[in-house]
N, C-alpha and C positions, 0 to 999 in steps of 0.2 A: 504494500500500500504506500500511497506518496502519500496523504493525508489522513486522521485518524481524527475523530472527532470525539470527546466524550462530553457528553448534553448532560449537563444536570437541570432538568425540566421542570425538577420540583423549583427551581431560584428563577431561571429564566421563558418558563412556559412557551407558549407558541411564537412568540418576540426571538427565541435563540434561537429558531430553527430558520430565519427568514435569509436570504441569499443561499438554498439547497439548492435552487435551480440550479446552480453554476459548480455542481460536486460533478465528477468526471466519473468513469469503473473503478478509477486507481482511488477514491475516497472510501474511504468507511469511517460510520458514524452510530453510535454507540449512547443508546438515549433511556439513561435512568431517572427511572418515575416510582413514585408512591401511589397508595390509595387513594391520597388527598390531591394528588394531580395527576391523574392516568386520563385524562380527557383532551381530546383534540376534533378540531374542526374539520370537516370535510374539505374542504379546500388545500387543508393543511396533508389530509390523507391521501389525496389527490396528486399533489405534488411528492412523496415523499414516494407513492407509487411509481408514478412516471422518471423520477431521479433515477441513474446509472449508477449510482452510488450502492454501495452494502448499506443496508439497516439493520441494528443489531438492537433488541430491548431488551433492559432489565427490571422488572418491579420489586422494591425492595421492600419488604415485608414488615422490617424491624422500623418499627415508630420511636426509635430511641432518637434523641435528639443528636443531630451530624451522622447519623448510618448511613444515609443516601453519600454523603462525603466520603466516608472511611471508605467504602465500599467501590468507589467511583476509582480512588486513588490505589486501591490494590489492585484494582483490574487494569487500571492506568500502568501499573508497574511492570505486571504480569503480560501485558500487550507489546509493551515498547521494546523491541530489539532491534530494531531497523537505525542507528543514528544520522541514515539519509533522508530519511522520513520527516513531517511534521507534525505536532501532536498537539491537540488547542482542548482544553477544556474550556466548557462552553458553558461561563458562570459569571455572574454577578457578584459572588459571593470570593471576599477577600480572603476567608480561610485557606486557597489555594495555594496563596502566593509562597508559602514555605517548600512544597511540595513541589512548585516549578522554579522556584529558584535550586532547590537538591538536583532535581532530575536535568536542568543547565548544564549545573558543576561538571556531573559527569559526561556532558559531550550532546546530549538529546535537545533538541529543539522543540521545545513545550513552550506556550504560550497559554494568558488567560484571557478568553474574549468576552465580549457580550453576546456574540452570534456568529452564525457562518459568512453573513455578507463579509465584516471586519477581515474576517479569515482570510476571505476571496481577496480585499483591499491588501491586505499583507503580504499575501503570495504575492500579487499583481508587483504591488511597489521595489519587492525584495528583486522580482526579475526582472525588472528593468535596470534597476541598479547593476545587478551584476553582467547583463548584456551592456550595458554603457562602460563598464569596467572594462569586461573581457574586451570586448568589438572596438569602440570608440579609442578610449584611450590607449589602445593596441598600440597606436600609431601606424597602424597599414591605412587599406584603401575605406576601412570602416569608420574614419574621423570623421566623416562630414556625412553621420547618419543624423535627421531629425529624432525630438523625444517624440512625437506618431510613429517612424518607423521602429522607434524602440520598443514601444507600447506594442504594435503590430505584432513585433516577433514574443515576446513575451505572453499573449495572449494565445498567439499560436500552440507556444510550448504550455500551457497551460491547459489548451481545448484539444487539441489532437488524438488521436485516440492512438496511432502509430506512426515509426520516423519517418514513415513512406509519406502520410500525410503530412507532416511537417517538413517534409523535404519538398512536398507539392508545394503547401505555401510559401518558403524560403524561396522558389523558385520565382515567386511572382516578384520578388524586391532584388536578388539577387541572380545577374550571371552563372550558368552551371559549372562553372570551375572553381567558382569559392565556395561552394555549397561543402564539399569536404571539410574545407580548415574551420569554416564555422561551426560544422558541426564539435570538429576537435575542443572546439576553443566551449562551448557548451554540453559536453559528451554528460557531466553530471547534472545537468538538469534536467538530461531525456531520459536519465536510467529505468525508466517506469513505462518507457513506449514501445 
């Protein structure tokens, strides 16, 4: 999985789920509820249907106060082995913040959102940075790309479902001879395609 979502629904209800549209095959999303909030809207079921994404649910049975948390953060622990991966608990709730500053230290890229859109904004923002980094300031013939055609390819590597397709769309901005060294030059951000 490239992305790994865990929902605490009980804090963020139908609000944390909103930007699913935009979860790819390579997402999965992991959505613990209680009794006192197992309720969602059709619209919401709707979407979560049509999503390419995994959906995984947990109901957590124990009404002791922080269960849904404790529980959240063991399955969080017990999930995470990929440190290429990105991993967002999807909370409102600051108790987190210990638990994704731990899982930092060791190398894992965990973040704490308020929902999947943010998620979607993070990815977006982090790979363009790093296509501006790699491509741009290369100093080859990639200096004089616009932030559209950076957004472009970033969006590409985000929505493609394989490098075939992403090599279709690099074709529309780029000449087929540098389609190779770009890919070089971005090899770990397609590890998922």
């Amino acid at each position: 999985m490239e992305r790994v979502f865990f929902v605490d629904y009980e804090n963020v209800d139908t609000g944390g789920l909103d930007g699913l549209g935009k979860l790819t095959r390579n997402d999965a999303v992991y959505i613990y509820y209680s009794e006192s909030h197992s309720r969602m809207t059709f619209g919401l079921h709707r979407r979560i249907m049509e999503s390419v994404a995994h959906f995984y649910y947990k109901k957590i049975r124990d009404n002791s106060k922080n269960a849904l948390d404790i529980i959240l953060m063991e399955d969080a622990s017990g999930v995470m082995a990929d440190l290429r991966a990105d991993y967002y608990i999807i909370s409102k709730d600051k108790g987190y913040e210990t638990f994704v500053r731990d899982k930092k230290k060791k190398g894992y890229k965990v973040f704490l959102m308020p929902d999947i859109r943010e998620c979607n904004e993070v990815k977006l923002n982090w790979l363009k940075n790093t296509i501006r980094t790699r491509l741009v300031e290369d100093k080859r013939r990639y200096s004089n790309l616009s932030d559209k055609e950076i957004e472009n390819v970033a969006k590409w590597i985000m929505n493609s479902n394989s490098k075939q397709e992403l090599n279709n769309h690099l074709q529309e901005m780029f000449v087929n001879d540098d389609i190779p060294y770009i890919f070089s030059r971005l090899r770990d951000l397609t590890y998922n395609l």
